[in-house]
LOMARTI-27817 format. One record per residue (C-alpha): residue number from 1; residue in three letters; x, y, z. Coordinates in steps of 0.5 Angstrom, whole numbers, plus 500, padded with zeros to 3 digits. Example, Ala and Ser with C-alpha at 12.3 -4.5 7.8 and 13.67 -1.06 7.14 Angstrom:
<sites>
<k->1	r->Ala	x->525	y->491	z->516>
<k->2	r->Ser	x->527	y->498	z->514>
</sites>
This chain:
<sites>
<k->1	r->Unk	x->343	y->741	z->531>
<k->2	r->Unk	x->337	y->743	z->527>
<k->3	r->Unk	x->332	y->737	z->526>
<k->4	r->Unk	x->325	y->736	z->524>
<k->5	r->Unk	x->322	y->729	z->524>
<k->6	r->Unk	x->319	y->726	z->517>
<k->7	r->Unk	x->317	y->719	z->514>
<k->8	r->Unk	x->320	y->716	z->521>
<k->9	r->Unk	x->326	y->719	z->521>
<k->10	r->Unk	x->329	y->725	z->524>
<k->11	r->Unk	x->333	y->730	z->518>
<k->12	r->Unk	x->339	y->733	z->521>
<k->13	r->Unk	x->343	y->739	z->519>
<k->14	r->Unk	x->349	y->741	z->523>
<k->15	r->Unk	x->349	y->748	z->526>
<k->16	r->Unk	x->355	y->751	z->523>
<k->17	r->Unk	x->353	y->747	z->516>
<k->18	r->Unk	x->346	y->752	z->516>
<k->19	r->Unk	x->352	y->759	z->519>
<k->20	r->Unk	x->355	y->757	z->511>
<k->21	r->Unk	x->349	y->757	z->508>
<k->22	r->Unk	x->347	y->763	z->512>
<k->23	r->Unk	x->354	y->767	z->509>
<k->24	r->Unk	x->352	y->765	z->502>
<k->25	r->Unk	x->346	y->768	z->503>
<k->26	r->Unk	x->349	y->774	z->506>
<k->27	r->Unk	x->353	y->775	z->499>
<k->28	r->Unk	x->347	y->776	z->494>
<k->29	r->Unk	x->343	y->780	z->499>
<k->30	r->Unk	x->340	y->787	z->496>
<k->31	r->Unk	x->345	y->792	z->499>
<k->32	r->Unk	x->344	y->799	z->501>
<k->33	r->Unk	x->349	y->801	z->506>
<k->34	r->Unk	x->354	y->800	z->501>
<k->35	r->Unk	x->358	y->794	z->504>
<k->36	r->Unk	x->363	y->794	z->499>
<k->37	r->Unk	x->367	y->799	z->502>
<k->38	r->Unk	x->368	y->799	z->510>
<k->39	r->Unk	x->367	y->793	z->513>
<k->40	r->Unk	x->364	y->787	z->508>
<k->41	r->Unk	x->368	y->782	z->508>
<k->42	r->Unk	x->368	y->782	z->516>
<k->43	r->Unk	x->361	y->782	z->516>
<k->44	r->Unk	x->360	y->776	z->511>
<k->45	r->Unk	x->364	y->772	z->516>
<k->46	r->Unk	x->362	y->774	z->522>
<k->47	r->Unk	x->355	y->771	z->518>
<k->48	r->Unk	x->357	y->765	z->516>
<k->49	r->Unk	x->361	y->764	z->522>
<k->50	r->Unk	x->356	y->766	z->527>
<k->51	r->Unk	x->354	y->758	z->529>
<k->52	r->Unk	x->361	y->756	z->529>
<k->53	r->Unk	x->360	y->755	z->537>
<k->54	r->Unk	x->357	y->749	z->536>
<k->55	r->Unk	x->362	y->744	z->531>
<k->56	r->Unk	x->365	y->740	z->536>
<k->57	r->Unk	x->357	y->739	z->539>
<k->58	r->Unk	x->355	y->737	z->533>
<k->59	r->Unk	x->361	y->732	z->531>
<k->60	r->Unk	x->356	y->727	z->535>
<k->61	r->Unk	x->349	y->729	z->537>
<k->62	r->Unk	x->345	y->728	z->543>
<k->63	r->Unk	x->338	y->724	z->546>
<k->64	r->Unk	x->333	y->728	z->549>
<k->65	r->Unk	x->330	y->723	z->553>
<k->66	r->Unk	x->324	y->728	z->556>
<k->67	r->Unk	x->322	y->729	z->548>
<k->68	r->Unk	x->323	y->722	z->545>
<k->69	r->Unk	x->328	y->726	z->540>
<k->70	r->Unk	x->336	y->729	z->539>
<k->71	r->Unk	x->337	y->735	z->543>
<k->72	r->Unk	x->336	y->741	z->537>
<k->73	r->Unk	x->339	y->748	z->538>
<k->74	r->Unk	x->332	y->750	z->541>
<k->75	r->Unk	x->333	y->745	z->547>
<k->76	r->Unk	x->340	y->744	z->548>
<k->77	r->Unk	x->343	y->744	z->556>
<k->78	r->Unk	x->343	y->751	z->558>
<k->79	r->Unk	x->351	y->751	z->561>
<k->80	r->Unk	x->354	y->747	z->556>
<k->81	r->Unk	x->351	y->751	z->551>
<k->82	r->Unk	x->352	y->758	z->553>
<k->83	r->Unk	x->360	y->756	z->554>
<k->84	r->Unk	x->360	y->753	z->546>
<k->85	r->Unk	x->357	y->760	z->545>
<k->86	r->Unk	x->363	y->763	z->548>
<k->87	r->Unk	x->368	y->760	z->545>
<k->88	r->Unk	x->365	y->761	z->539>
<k->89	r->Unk	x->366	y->768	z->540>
<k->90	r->Unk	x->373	y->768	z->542>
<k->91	r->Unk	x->374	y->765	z->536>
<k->92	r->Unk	x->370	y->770	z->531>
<k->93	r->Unk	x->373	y->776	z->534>
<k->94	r->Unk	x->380	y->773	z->533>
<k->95	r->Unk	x->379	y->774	z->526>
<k->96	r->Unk	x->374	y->779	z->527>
<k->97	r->Unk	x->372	y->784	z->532>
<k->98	r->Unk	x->366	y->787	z->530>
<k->99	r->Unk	x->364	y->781	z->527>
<k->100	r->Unk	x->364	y->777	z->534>
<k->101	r->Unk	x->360	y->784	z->537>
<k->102	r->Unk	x->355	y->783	z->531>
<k->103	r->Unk	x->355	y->775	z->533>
<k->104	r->Unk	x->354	y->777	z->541>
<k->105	r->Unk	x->349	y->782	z->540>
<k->106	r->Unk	x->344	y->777	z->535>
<k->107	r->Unk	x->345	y->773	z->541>
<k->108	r->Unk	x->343	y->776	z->546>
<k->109	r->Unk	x->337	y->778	z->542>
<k->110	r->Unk	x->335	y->771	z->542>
<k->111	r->Unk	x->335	y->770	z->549>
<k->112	r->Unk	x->330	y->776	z->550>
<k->113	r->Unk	x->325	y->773	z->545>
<k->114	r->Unk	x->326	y->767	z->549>
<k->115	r->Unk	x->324	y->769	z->555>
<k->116	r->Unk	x->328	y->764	z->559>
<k->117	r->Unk	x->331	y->767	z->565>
<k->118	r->Unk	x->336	y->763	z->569>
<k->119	r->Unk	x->343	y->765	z->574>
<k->120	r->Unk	x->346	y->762	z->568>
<k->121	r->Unk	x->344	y->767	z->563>
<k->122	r->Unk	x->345	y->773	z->567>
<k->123	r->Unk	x->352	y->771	z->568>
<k->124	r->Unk	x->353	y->770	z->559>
<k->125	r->Unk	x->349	y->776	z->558>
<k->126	r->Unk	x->353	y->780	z->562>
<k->127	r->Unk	x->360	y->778	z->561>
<k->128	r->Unk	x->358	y->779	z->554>
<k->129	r->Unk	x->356	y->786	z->555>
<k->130	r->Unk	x->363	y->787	z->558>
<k->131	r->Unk	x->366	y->784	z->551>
<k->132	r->Unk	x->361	y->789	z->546>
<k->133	r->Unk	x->364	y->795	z->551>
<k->134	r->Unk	x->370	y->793	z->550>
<k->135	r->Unk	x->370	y->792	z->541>
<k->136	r->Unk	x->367	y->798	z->541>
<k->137	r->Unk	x->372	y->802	z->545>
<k->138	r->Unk	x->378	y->798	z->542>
<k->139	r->Unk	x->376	y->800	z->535>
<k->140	r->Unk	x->373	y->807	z->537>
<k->141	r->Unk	x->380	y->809	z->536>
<k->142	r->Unk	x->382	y->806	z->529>
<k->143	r->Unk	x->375	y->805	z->526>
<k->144	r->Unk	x->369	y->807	z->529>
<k->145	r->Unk	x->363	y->805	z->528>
<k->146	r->Unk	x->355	y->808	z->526>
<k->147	r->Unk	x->349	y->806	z->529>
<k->148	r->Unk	x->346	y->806	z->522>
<k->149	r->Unk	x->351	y->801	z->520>
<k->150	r->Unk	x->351	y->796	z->526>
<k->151	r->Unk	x->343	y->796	z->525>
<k->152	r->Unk	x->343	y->795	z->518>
<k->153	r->Unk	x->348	y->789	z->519>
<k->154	r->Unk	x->343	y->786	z->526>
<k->155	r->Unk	x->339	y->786	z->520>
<k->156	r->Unk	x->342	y->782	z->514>
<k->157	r->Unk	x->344	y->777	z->519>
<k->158	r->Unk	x->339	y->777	z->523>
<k->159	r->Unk	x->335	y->775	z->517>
<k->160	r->Unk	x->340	y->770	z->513>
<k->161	r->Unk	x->339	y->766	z->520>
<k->162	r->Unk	x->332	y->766	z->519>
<k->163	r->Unk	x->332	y->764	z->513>
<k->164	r->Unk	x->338	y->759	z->513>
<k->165	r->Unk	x->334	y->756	z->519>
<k->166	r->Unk	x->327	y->756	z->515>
<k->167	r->Unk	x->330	y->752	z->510>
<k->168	r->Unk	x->333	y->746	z->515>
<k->169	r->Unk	x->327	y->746	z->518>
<k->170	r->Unk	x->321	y->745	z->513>
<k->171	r->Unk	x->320	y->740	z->508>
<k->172	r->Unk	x->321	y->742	z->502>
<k->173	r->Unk	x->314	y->744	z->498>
<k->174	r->Unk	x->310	y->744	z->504>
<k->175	r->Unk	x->304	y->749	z->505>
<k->176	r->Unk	x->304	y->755	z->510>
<k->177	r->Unk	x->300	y->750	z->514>
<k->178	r->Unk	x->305	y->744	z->514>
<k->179	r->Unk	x->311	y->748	z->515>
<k->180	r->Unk	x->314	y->751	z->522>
<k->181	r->Unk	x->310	y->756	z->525>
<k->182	r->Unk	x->315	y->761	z->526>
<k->183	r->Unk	x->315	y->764	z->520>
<k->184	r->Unk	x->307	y->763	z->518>
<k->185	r->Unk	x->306	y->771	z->518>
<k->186	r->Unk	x->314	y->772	z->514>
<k->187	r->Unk	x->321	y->775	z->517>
<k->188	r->Unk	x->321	y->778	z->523>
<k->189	r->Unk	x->325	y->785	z->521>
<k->190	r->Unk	x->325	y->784	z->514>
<k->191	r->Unk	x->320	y->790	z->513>
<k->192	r->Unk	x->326	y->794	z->515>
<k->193	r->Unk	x->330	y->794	z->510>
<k->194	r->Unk	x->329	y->799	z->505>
<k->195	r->Unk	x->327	y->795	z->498>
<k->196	r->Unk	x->322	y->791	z->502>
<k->197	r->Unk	x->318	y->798	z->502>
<k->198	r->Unk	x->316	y->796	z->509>
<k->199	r->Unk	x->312	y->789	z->508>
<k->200	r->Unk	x->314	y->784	z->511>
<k->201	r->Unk	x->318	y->778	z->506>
<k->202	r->Unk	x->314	y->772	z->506>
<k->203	r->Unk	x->316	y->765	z->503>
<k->204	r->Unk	x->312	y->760	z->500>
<k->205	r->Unk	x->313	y->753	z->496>
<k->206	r->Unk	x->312	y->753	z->489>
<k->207	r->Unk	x->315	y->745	z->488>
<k->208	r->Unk	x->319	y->741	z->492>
<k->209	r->Unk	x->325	y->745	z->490>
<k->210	r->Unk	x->324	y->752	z->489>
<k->211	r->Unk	x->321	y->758	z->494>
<k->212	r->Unk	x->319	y->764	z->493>
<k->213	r->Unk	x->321	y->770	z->497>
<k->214	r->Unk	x->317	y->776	z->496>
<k->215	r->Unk	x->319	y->781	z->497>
<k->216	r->Unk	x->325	y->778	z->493>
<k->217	r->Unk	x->331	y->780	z->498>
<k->218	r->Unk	x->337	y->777	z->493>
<k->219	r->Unk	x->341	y->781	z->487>
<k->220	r->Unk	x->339	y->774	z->483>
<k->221	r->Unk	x->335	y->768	z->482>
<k->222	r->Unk	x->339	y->764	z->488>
<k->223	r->Unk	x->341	y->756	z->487>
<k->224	r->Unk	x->343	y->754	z->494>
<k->225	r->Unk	x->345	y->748	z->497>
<k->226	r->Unk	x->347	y->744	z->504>
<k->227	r->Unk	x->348	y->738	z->507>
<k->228	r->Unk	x->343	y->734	z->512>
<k->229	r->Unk	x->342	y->727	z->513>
<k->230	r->Unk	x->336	y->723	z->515>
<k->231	r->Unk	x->337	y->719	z->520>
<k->232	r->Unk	x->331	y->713	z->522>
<k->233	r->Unk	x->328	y->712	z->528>
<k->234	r->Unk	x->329	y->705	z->528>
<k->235	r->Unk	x->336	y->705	z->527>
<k->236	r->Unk	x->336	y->709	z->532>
<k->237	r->Unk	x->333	y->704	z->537>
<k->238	r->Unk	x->337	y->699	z->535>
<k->239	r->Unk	x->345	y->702	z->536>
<k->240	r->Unk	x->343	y->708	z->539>
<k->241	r->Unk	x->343	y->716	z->536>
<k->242	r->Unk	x->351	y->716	z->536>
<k->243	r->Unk	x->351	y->710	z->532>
<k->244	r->Unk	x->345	y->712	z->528>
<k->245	r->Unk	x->348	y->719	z->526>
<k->246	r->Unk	x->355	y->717	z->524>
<k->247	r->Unk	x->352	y->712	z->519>
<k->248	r->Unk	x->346	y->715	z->516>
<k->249	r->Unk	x->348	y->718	z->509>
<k->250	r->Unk	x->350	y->725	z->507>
<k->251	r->Unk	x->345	y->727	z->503>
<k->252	r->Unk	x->346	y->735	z->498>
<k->253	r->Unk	x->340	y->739	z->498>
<k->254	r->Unk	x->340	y->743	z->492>
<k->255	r->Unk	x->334	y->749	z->492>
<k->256	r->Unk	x->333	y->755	z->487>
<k->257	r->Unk	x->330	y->762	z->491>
<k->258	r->Unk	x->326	y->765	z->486>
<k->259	r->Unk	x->322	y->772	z->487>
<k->260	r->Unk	x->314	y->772	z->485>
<k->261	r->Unk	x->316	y->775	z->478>
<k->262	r->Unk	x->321	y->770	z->476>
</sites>
């Protein structure tokens, strides 16, 4: 689950609602491996399927005692956490194998930023690596990959994650100050795609529903939206998170992308 708290209230969006949005974001990005011919279509669904582990988690979402807030993504158990990755890898190289070796790379790459180190960890990661090796041997014989390609892709969803979870985790309109803090200096990684010229792409608010990105990433203005729903902390005491989560009202967010120049 994603959640920011405001106004009383805590606004949540389902993982895989931000995975959708991520994909969206996939299809409009500047291309410059030439995704139209090899592997696009896998791609975009390795995307926006990324967080697909976490729909059964998300059905009902969890209270966090120690935080006094639903359990996020960011501090969910550990081992219940890690087995819901898994089976949604499993369930992404059924489709698509080097999407599932796209997926389980990005993962592994948040779990080195995080700096977390359990027994845990070390038993996914390392059953992970035995899955990549794996992708890469079975389709070395039909349609092998470069490192050029598989970099470029980290990339794409690396940043359509970020910026899918940017627009989850901060208000509408809020300043640079205001907002989540991961983002306040850009995109991490962002500086490596060629259009961006080696500057890091930033986001700022121009009103309640429209962004800027600059440098602009997408092919076109973009009007995105997503589902989220804002759940009151007084219901919340009163018949507790489940409860609350299931009768709070699905709202649609509506926001245009824009570039600086348009």
């Amino acid at each position: 689950m994603i959640c920011r708290e405001q106004d009383g209230a805590f606004v949540m969006m389902k993982q895989h609602e931000h995975g959708q949005l991520s994909g969206v974001l996939a299809e409009w990005i500047k291309e410059e491996r030439g995704l139209g011919e090899n592997r696009r279509e896998e791609v975009l669904r390795a995307v926006a399927e990324h967080d697909r582990g976490w729909i059964d988690l998300d059905e009902t979402p969890f209270w966090n005692d120690a935080a006094d807030a639903p359990y996020t993504f960011f501090d969910f158990p550990l081992v219940p956490k890690l087995t819901f990755y898994q089976r949604g890898l499993n369930e992404i190289e059924a489709d698509t194998p080097y999407g599932a070796l796209l997926c389980s790379l990005h993962f592994d790459r948040l779990i080195d930023i995080s700096g977390e180190d359990y027994p845990e960890l070390t038993v996914y990661q390392e059953h992970e690596k035995a899955r990549r090796a794996r992708i890469r041997r079975e389709l070395e014989a039909t349609a092998p990959i470069g490192e050029s390609e598989l970099r470029y892709d980290s990339h794409l969803l690396q940043f359509c994650d970020d910026l899918s979870l940017y627009l989850g985790l901060n208000k509408p309109g809020s300043t640079k100050a205001e907002g989540h803090p991961w983002w306040r200096d850009g995109f991490s990684g962002s500086e490596d795609f060629s259009f961006t010229s080696g500057q890091r792409i930033t986001a700022t608010w121009k009103d309640e529903g429209t962004l800027i990105l600059n440098p602009f990433p997408f092919r076109r203005q973009l009007e995105v939206s997503f589902k989220q729903r804002r759940v009151q902390r007084s219901v919340i005491k009163e018949k507790g998170i489940a409860s609350a989560y299931k009768e709070a009202p699905e709202e649609e967010v509506h926001l245009i992308l824009s570039g600086p120049e348009q």
